[in-house]
Structure formats: structure tokens, C-alpha cells
One Martini backbone bead per residue (centre of mass of N, CA, C, O) as a GRO file, in nm:
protein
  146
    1UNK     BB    1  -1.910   1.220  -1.161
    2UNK     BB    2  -1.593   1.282  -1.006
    3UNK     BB    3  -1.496   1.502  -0.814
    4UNK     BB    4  -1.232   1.704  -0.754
    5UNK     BB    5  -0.972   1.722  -0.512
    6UNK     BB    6  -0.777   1.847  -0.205
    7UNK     BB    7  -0.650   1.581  -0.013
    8UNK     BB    8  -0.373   1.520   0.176
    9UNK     BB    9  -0.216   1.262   0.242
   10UNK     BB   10   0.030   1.393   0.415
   11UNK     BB   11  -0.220   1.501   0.612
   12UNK     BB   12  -0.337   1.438   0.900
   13UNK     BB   13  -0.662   1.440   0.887
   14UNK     BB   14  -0.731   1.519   0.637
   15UNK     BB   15  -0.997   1.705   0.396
   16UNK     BB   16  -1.241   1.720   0.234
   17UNK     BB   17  -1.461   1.922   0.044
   18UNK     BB   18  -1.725   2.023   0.065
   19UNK     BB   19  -1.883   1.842  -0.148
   20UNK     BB   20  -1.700   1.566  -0.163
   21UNK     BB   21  -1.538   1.325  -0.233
   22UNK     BB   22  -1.355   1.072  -0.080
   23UNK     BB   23  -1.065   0.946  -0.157
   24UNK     BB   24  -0.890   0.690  -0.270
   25UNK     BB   25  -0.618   0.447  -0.139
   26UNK     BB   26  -0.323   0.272  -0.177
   27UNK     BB   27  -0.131   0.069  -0.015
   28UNK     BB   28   0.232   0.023   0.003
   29UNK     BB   29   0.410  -0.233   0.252
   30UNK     BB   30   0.793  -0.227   0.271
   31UNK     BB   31   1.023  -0.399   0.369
   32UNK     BB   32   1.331  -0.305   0.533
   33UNK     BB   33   1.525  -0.521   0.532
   34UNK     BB   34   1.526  -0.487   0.214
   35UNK     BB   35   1.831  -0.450  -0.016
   36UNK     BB   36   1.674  -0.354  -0.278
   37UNK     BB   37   1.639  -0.287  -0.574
   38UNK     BB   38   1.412  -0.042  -0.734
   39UNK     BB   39   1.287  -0.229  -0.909
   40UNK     BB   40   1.204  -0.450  -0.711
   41UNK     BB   41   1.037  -0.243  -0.540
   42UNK     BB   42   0.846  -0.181  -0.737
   43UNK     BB   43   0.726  -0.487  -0.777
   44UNK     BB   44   0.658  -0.498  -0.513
   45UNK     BB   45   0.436  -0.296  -0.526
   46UNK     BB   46   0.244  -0.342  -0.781
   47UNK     BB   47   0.168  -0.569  -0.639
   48UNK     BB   48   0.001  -0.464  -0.422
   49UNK     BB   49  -0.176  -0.277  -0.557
   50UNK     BB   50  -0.356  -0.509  -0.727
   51UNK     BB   51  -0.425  -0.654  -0.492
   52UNK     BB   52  -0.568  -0.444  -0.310
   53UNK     BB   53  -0.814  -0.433  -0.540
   54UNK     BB   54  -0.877  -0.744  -0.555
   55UNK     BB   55  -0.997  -0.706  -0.235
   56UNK     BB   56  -1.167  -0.586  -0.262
   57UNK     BB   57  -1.478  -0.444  -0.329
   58UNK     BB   58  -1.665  -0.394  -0.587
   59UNK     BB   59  -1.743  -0.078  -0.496
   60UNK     BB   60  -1.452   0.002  -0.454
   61UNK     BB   61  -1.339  -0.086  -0.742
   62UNK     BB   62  -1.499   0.121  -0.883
   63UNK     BB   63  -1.467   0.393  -0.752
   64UNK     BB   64  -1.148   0.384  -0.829
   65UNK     BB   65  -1.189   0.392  -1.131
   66UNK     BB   66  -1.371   0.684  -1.154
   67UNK     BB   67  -1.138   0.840  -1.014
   68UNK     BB   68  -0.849   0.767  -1.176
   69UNK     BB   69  -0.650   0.584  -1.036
   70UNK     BB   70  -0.467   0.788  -0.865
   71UNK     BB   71  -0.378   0.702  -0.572
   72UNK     BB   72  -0.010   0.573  -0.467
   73UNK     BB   73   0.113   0.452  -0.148
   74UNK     BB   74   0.485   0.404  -0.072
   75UNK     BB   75   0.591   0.242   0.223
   76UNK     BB   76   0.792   0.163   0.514
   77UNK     BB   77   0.842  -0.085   0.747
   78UNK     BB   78   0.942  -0.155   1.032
   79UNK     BB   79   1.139  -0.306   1.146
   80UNK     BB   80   1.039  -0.635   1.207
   81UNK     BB   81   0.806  -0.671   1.099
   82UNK     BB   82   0.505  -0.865   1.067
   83UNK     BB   83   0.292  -0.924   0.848
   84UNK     BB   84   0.079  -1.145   0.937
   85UNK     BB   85  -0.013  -0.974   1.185
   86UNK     BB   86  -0.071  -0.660   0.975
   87UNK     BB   87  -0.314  -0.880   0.835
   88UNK     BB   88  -0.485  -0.914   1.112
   89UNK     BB   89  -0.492  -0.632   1.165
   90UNK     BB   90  -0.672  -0.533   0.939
   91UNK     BB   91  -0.885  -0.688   0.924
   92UNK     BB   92  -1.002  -0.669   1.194
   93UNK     BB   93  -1.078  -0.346   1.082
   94UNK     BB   94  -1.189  -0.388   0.765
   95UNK     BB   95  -0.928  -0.407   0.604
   96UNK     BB   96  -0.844  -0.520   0.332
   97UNK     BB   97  -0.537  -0.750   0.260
   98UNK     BB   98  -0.231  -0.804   0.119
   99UNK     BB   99  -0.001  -1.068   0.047
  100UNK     BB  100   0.325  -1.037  -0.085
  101UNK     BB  101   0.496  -1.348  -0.250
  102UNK     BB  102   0.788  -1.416  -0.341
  103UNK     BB  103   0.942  -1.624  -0.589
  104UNK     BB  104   1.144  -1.793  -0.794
  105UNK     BB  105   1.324  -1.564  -0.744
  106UNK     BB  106   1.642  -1.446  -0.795
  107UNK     BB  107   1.837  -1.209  -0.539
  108UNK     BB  108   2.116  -1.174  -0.411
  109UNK     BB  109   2.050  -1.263  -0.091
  110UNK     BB  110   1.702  -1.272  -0.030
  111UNK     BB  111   1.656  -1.424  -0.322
  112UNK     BB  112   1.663  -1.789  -0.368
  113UNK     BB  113   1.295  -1.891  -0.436
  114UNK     BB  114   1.202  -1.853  -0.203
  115UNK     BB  115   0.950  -1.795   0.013
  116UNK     BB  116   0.881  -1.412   0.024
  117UNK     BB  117   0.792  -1.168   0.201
  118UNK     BB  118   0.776  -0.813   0.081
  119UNK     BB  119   0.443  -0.688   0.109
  120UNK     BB  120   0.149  -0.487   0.178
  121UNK     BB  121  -0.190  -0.430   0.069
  122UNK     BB  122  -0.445  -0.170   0.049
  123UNK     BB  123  -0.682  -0.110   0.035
  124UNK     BB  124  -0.914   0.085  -0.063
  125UNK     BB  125  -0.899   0.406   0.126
  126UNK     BB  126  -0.949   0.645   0.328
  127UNK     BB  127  -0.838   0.848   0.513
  128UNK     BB  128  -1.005   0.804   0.757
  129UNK     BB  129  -0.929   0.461   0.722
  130UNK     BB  130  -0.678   0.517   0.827
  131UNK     BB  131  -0.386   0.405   1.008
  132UNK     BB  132  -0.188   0.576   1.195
  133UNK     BB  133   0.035   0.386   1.140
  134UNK     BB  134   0.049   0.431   0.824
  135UNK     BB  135   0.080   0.750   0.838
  136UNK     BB  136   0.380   0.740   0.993
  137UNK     BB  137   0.501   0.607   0.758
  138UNK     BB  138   0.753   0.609   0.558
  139UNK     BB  139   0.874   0.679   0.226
  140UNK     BB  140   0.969   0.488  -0.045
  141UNK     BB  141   1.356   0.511  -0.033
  142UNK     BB  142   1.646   0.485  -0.242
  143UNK     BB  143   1.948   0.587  -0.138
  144UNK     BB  144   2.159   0.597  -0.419
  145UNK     BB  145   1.967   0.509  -0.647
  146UNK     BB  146   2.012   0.430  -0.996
   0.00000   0.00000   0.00000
């Protein structure tokens, strides 16, 4: 049984209660200049969570299960991202990540059915395994979404 934790995804560098395990988050990274609606940018970040899950390993997939699938934080990447520049910059770091390229789907201006990059998913990482550039990503809302 894994205990409940206070650790706040939300301050950088904060730390589990002593004698706690350290929780695990997964990111959806949101590319900033797709002016999508909320429905579509749900289901591209529901695709890197899913995504990021599935390229963890599998002892990191298991304690996320444990753990009660809690936390899962979706953030906005800066304009002009190259994502698979920060695909290979995140496995560098030996952390697992998954690009996801929408297809086959029209919603114009942006999705015409040809692939495109929409989002990275960051497996399963403790608050400590986090990289800074991530921790100070805002989070994605789409103001006066209806």
C-alpha cells in the first residue's frame, strides 16, 4: 500500500513528508501556437498521457498504477517548440518520452488529415526528476473556451 503524499507539483524543488514515497506525474507538453479547441487539445494531452505511460518501464508503470493514477499535469510548450528537438533532449536525460502526431483528422486551419506534432508525453517522473524547463511551463487553458 502506497501512502498518501503532500508534495505539490506546483513548487518547484518541493519534497514528500519524510517516510513517504516520492509520487509520480506524467506531462502533456501542448504545442502553444495550435489554436484548437478544448475538446481537441483534451484529447491530444489524453494521447501523451496514455502515450507517456506506455513508453515508461514497466516497474515505473506498475508503481503509477499503485499509486492511483493521481496526478497528471498538462502544460503549454513556448512558441516555436521544435518537439523533437525536446524528444531527444528528454531521452538524453534518460527520461522516456513519446511524441504525438495527430493524422487523418481534419479540423482547419491547423489539422488538413496530414501528420502533425501535437504534443510530447513525459512518462512517469518524480517532482526531483523533473527538468526545470519543464516545472516552469504554464499551464494549458484556453481562455473564453466555451
Amino acid at each position: 500500500m502506497v501512502e498518501h503524499r503532500t508534495e505539490n507539483p506546483e513548487v518547484a524543488g518541493s519534497r514528500p513528508a519524510p517516510g513517504t514515497i516520492a509520487p509520480l506525474y506524467l506531462y502533456a507538453l501542448l504545442r502553444a501556437d495550435l489554436a484548437i479547441p478544448p475538446g481537441k487539445a483534451a484529447t491530444q494531452a489524453g494521447h501523451a498521457f496514455l502515450e507517456s505511460v506506455l513508453v515508461a518501464p514497466p516497474e515505473r508503470q506498475a508503481r503509477y498504477r499503485a499509486d492511483g493514477l493521481e496526478t497528471k499535469i498538462a502544460l503549454i510548450l513556448p512558441l516555436g517548440a521544435r518537439l523533437e528537438s525536446l524528444i531527444t533532449a528528454l531521452r538524453a536525460a534518460g527520461l522516456p518520452a513519446a511524441l504525438v502526431v495527430d493524422h487523418g483528422h481534419v479540423l482547419l486551419p491547423y489539422f488538413t488529415g496530414a501528420p502533425m506534432a501535437t504534443a510530447i508525453g513525459v512518462e512517469t517522473i518524480t517532482a526531483a526528476e523533473t527538468p526545470g524547463w519543464i516545472r516552469r511551463r504554464r499551464p494549458f487553458v484556453r481562455e473564453g473556451a466555451q
